[in-house]
N, C-alpha and C positions, 0 to 999 in steps of 0.2 A: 504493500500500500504506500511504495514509497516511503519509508522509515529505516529502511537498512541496506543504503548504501553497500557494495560490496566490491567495487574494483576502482582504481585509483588511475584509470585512464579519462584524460580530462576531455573528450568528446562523449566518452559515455557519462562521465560525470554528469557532465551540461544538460544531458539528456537525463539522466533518474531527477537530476533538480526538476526539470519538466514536466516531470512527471509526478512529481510532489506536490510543486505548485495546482496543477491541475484536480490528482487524488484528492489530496489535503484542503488546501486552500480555495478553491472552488467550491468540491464538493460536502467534504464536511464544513469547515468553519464557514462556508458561505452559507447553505441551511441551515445550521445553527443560526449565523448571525441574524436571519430574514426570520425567521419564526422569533426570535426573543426584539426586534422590532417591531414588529407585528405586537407582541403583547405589549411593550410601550405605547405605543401611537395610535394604536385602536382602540376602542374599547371593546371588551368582548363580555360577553355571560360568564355564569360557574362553572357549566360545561364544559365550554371553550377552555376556559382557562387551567381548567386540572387537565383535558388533555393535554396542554400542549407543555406544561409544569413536570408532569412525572413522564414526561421522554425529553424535555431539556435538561433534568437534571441530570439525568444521566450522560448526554452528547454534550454539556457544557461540563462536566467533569471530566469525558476523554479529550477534551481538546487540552485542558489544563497538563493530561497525562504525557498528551503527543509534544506538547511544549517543553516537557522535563524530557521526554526522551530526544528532541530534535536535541535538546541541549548539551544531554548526554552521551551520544549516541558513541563516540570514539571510546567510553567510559565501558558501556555496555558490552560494544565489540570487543573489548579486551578482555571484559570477566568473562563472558562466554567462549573466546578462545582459551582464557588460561584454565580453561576443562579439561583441556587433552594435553597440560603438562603430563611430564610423568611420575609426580607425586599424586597425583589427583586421579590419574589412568586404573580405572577398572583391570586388574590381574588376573584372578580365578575365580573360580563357576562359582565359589562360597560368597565371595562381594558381591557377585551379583544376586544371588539368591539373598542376600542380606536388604539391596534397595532394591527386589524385583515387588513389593509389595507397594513401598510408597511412590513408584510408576507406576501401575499398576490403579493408584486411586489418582494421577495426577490427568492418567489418561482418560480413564472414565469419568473425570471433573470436564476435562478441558472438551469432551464433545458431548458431555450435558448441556453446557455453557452454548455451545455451539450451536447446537438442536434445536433448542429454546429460542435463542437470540431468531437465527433463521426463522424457524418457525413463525414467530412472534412479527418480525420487520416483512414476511410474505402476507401474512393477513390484513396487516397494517399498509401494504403496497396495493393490494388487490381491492381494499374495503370500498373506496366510491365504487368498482364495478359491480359488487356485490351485491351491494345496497342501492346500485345506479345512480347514485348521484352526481357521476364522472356528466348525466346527460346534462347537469346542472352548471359543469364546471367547476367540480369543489375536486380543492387537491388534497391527499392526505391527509397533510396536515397545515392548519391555516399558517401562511405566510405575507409578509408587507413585500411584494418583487417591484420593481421602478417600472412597473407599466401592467397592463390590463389582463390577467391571467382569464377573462373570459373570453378571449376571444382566440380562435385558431390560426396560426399553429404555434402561439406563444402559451395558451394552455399545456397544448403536448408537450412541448419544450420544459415548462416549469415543473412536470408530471415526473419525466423522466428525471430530471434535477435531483429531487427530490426521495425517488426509489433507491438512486445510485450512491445516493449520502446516506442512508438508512441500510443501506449492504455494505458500505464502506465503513461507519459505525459499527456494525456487528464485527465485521472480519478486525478492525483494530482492537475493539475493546477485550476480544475474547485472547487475541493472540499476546496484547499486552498483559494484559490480568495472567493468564500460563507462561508468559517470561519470567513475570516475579517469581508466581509459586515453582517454576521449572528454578530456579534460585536456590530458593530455599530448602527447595526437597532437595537440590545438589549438593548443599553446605550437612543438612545432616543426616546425608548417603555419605559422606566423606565422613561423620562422626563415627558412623557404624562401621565403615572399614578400617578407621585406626584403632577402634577400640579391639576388633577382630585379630589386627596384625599384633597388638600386643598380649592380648591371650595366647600366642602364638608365638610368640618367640623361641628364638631357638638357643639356648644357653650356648651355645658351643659359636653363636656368632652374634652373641648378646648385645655389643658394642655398636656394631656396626646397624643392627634393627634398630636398635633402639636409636642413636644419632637420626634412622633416618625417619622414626615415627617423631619424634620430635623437633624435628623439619615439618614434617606434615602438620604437626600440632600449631607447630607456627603461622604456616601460612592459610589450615584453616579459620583461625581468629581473624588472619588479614586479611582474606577472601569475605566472613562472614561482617568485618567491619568496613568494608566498601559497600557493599551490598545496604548496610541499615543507614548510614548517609546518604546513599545514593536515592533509594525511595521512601526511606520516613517519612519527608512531606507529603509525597504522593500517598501514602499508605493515610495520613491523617486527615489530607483533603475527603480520599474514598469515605473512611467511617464517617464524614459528617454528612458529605452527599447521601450515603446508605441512610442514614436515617431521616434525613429530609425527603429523600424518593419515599422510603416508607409511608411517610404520611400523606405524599402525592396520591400514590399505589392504591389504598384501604380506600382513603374516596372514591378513585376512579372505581373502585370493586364494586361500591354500594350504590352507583349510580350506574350499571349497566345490566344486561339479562345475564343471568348465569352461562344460559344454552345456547346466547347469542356468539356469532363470531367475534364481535367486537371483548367480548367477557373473553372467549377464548383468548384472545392477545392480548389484555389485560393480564389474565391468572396466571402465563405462560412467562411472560414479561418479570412480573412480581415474583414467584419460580427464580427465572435467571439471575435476576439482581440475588435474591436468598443464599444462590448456588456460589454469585461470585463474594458475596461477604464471607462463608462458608471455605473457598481458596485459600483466601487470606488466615484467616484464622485457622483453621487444620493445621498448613506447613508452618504459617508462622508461630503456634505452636509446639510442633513437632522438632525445629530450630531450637526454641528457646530449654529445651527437658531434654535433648542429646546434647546442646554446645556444657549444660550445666550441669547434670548425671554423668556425663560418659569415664568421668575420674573415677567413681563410684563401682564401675562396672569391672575394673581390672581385677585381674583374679593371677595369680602366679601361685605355682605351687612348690616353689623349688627357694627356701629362705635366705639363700647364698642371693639367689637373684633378684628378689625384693629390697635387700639391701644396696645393692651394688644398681638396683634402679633408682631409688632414693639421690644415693650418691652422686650419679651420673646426671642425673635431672638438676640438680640442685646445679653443679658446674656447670651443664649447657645455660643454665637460667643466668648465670652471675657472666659467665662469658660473653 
């Protein structure tokens, strides 16, 4: 969608910018901006208004998101390449079986998120035809455009505007929201393999495991403290949105039919949002009770080598 750059040749370059400008800045921040005009400068009903409140909240907090990642974007590319250091490199079939469960929930999140969202932005695309009021000229959803969206073929034009930001919407919000949690389930998949490698040591080459789990130990805290500067704000923005969508959400609930399509893309919507507060909290979770247990977890059974661990920690720490 245009947010991740990948090759440093400056004609291609020119071109993914193009194509940014275009994605990004046309299509989302431009229908966000014409729809929250629109509720300045017009007046609208209750109706009106909680529609177009509990799907701004949400598209006016992924633009805030796409703002911290354009910002960060060289940030981002670095922590997701230094994955495939070879401290951090997944070795044997037991590490994997170790984080084969929390992929496993991160996958079955990320195309929950995705089902829903789709789902939810296809009803929402389709609705004037459904309920034919496309014969009316009513677009999705109301917007202020600098000219007469009733008349053809600037209706068509605003129509399609409109769909292509509400898919552009879904495919960012969902892939941004699984970069963070794809994060964090990475920071503590990497808890659970150092704590495995030190269960595991092998007395007879004691020094040399240990020097290099306590490399790892280091640059997991470095990994995991770039990562909570890098989106805290963005994680504190979401919890507030989350809960101002919530109260958008329950209105729009109690003023549509249950069995209606429009209920359906409300309930499905309110669903998604659930699902993505839900990301965040599980791994961010799951982070915070491996980076702080995992000391706890060590087991050695050999007394020579508990000592001579002690010992050896203490001078990589003071060195």
């Amino acid at each position: 969608m245009g947010l991740w750059p990948k090759t440093d040749d400056s004609r291609r370059s020119k071109l993914y910018t193009l194509y940014t400008v275009i994605t990004i800045i046309f299509f989302l921040y431009g229908s966000t901006l014409l729809q929250i005009l629109y509720l300045v400068f017009i007046r609208t009903d209750l109706d009106t208004f909680i529609k177009l409140m509990f799907n701004m909240m949400t598209r006016s907090l992924l633009c805030l998101k796409v703002i911290c990642l354009l910002q960060n974007a060289k940030i981002i590319q670095r922590l997701v390449e230094s994955m495939n250091s070879n401290l951090f490199r997944v070795k044997t079939i037991e590490h994997w079986n170790l984080i084969r469960p929390a992929l496993l929930v991160w996958r079955m999140t990320y195309f929950t998120i995705w089902f829903l969202a789709t789902f939810t932005l296809s009803v929402w695309s389709i609705a004037p035809i459904l309920d034919k009021s496309f014969k009316e000229h009513l677009l999705p959803f109301p917007a202020l455009y600098p000219y007469n969206t009733k008349k053809s073929p600037l209706y068509e034009i605003s129509y399609v505007h409109q769909v292509v930001g509400l898919f552009i919407t879904a495919t960012t919000d969902t892939n941004l929201d699984s970069l963070i949690a794809a994060l964090m389930m990475f920071i503590g998949a990497q808890c659970d393999i150092l704590c495995d490698n030190l269960r595991n040591i092998d007395c007879k080459k004691f020094r040399e495991q240990l020097k290099v789990c306590v490399q790892h130990h280091k640059e997991i805290l470095r990994y995991d403290n770039r990562v909570r500067k890098l989106f805290s704000e963005m994680c504190t923005i979401f919890s507030f949105a989350a809960k101002s969508n919530h109260f958008f959400n329950m209105i729009a609930l109690g003023k549509v039919s249950p069995v209606s399509s429009e209920g359906y893309s409300v309930l499905t919507f309110v669903t998604s949002v659930v699902v993505q507060v839900f990301l965040y909290c599980w791994f961010g979770n799951e982070v915070e009770l491996k980076v702080r247990l995992h000391d706890n977890r060590f087991c050695y059974h050999d007394t020579v080598c508990c000592v001579e661990v002690i010992y050896l920690s203490i001078h990589l720490s003071i060195s």
